[in-house]
C-alpha positions in Angstrom: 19.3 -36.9 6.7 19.1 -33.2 5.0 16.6 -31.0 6.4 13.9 -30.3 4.6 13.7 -27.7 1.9 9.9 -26.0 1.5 9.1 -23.8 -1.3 6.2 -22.9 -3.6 4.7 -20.6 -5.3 1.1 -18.7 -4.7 -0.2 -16.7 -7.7 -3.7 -15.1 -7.6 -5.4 -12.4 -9.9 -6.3 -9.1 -7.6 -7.4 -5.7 -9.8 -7.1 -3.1 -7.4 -6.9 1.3 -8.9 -3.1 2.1 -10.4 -3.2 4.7 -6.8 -3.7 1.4 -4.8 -1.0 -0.9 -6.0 1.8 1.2 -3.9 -0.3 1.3 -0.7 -0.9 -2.5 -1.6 2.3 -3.2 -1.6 3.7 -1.7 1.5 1.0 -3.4 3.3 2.0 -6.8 2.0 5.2 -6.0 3.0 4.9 -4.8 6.2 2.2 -8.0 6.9 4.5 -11.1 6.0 8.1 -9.2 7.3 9.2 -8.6 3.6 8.3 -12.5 3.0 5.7 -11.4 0.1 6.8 -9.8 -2.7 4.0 -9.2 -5.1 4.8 -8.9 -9.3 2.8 -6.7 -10.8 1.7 -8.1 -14.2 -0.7 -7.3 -16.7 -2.5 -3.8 -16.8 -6.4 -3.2 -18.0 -8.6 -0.5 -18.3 -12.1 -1.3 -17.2 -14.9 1.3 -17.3 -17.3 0.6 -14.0 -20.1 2.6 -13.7 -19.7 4.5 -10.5 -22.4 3.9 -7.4 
């Protein structure tokens, strides 16, 4: 019997500040071991009034 082989694939829709996605990153990293490699895909602009 072969062992079993897992493997998927989690996608989710985060819109952090450009200055964030770095910091973002290196704490994914350094949370899952280098398991979690996040894609950075599509860029907006989105005006939101300050508070």
């Amino acid at each position: 019997m072969r062992a079993p082989a897992y493997g998927s694939t989690a996608t989710f829709e985060l819109w952090v500040p450009g200055a964030a996605v770095e910091p973002l990153r290196a704490d994914l990293a350094a949370g899952s071991a280098g398991a979690l490699a996040p894609v950075v895909g599509e860029e907006r602009v989105v005006d939101v009034a300050a508070e």
